[in-house]
N, C-alpha and C positions, 0 to 999 in steps of 0.2 A: 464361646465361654462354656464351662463347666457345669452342666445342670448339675441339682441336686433334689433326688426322689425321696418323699417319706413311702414304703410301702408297710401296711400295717399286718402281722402277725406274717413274719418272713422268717419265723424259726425251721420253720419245714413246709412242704409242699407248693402251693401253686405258690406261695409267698417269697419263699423261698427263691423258686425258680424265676419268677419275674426280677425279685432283687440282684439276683446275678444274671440276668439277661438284661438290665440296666446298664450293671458294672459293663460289661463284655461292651455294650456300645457307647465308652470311655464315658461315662458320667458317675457321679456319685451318688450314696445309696445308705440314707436313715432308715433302720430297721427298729419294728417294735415287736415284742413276744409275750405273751400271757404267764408262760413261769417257765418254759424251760431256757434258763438263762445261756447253759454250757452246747444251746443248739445255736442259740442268734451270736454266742459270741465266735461259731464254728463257722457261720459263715459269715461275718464279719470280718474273718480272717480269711477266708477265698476271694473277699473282693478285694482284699488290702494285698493278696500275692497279685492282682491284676491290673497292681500300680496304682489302684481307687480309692479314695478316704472314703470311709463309714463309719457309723457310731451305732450302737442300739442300747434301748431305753426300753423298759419293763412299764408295758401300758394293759392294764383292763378295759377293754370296749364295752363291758358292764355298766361299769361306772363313772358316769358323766361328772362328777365330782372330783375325778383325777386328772381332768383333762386341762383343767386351766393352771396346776403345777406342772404337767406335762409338755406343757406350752412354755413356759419360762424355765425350764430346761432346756427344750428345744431353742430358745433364743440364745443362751449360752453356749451350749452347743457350735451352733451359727457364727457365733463371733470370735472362738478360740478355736473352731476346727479349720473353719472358711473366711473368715474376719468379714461375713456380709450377717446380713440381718434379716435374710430372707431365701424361702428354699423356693423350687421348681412345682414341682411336681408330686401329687400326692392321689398314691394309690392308695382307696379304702377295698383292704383284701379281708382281712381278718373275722374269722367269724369261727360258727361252732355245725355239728349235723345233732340235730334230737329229731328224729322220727318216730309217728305213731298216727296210728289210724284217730279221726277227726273225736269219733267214740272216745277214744281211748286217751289223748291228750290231757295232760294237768295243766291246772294253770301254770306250776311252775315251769316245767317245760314251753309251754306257751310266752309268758314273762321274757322268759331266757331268752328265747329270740329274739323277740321283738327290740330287745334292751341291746344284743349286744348287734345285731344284721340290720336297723335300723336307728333307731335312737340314737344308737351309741354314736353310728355314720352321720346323722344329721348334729347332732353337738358337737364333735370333735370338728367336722367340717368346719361348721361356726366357728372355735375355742384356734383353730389354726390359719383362719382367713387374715387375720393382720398382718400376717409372719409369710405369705405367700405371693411372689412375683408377679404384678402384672404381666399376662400373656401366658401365663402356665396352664396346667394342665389335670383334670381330674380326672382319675377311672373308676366308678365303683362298679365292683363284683353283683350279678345276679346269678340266673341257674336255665337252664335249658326248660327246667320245669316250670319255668311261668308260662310256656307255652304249648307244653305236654303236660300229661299227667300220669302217675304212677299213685298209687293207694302206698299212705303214710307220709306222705310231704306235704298235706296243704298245708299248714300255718308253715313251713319253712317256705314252699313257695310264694305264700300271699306275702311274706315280709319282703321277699326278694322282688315280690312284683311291686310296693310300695318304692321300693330303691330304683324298681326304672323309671318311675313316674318323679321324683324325688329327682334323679338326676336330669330330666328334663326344666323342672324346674331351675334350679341351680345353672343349668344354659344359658336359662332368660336372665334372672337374675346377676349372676358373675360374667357377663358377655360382657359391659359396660368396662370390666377391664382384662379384658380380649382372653379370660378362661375358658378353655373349652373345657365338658364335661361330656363323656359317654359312659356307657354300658357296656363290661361286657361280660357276657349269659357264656359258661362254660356248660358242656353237657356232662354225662358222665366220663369221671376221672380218677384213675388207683395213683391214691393218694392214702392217706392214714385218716381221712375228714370221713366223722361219723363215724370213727371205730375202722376205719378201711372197710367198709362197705363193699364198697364194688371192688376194689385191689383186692380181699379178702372170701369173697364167697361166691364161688366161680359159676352158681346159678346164675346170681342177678349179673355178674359180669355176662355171662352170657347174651341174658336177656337184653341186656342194655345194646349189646353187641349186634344182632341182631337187629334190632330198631335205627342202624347207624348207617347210611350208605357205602361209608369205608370199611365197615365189616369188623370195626373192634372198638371198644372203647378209649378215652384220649387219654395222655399220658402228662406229664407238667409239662414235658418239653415242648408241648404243641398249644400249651397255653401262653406261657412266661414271655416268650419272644414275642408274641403279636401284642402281647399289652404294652412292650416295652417300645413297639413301634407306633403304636398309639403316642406316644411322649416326644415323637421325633418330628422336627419341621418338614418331612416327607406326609404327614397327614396333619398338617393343620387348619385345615380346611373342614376335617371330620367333628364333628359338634351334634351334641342333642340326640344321639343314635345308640340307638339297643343293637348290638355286634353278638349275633352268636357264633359260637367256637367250639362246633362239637361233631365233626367232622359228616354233618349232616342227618342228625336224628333225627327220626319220626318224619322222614320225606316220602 
């Protein structure tokens, strides 16, 4: 049968790339985006030439107060897209980059994370757990740097490192009806996340490059396809595990 993946902020980048690395391995694929609408409904339309139903919905991972309308959305959705009442699979990808040295940090930037790289992933998991198949499957996103370190990511890394501990839990927790949850830690990625960062200023690409056993930084397409094989009965066995995917940094 037809799985069917929520992955969350699939307007561009790694989100993006996992949603149609879903499609590609014939399943379907609910996408959410923050605002640019005319991006999720662009590839809403690459998964729909690949013979896939998709739908995408305008969700803030801010704001945990939009998640329980976002939800009964999603169950209508559900029942006039797919006439079931329950999806597969849900990737929490979506998130934001605010870097700065620990000194230099505001609260609000501080807030911001924590609200949308956390918080937001532990409510919405909750606000979407009725509406999900016994036997499916979680992914959430962390970062290479909860296990390295680079000056100007702690509060982004400690958030990311709350969500591997977070997904362990949820193991234990949603085992009882046969959900697996992992991790997976991408390393550096030229992407547009954080302003394109590392895609854009070909120091720190370097640098990152350098710190990589394959000699470059990774690209979406080296992330997309292993999450979406995470989703496949070929690893369902794999449960409770922080997977890093960065083509061997900092070894």
């Amino acid at each position: 049968m037809t799985k069917i993946a929520i992955v969350t902020g699939a307007s561009r980048g790694l989100g993006r790339n996992t949603a149609l690395s879903i499609a590609r391995g014939g399943n379907d694929v609910i996408i959410t985006y923050q605002s640019r609408a005319d991006e999720a409904h662009a590839v809403v339309a690459e998964i729909e030439a690949m013979g896939r139903k998709a739908v995408a919905f305008q969700l803030d991972m801010g704001s945990v107060a939009t998640f329980a309308p976002f939800a009964a959305n999603l169950r209508t959705a559900l029942r006039d897209t797919w006439q079931r009442d329950s999806f597969d699979h849900l990737v929490n990808n979506a998130g934001h980059g605010d870097y700065a040295l620990i000194e230099q940090t505001t609260e609000a930037q501080f807030d911001s994370l924590v609200n949308v790289h956390f918080k937001g992933v532990y409510f919405l998991t909750q606000a979407l757990l009725p509406l999900m198949a016994d036997g499916g499957r979680i992914v959430n996103l962390s970062t290479g740097l909860t296990r390295l370190t680079y000056p100007g990511y702690a509060a982004y890394a400690a958030v990311k490192a709350a969500i591997e501990t977070l997904s362990v839990y949820m193991a234990k927790e949603f085992g009882g009806r046969g959900i697996a949850v992992n991790t997976v830690a991408p390393g550096a990625i030229e992407t547009d996340f954080g302003g394109g960062v590392v895609r854009d200023n070909p120091e720190l690409n370097q640098t990152f490059a350098a710190m990589t056993a394959l000699g470059r930084v990774g690209l979406p397409d080296d992330i997309g396809p292993m999450i979406a094989s995470l989703l496949s009965e070929n690893n369902r066995w794999v449960n409770a595990q922080r997977i890093e995917v960065s083509g061997g940094q900092g070894i």
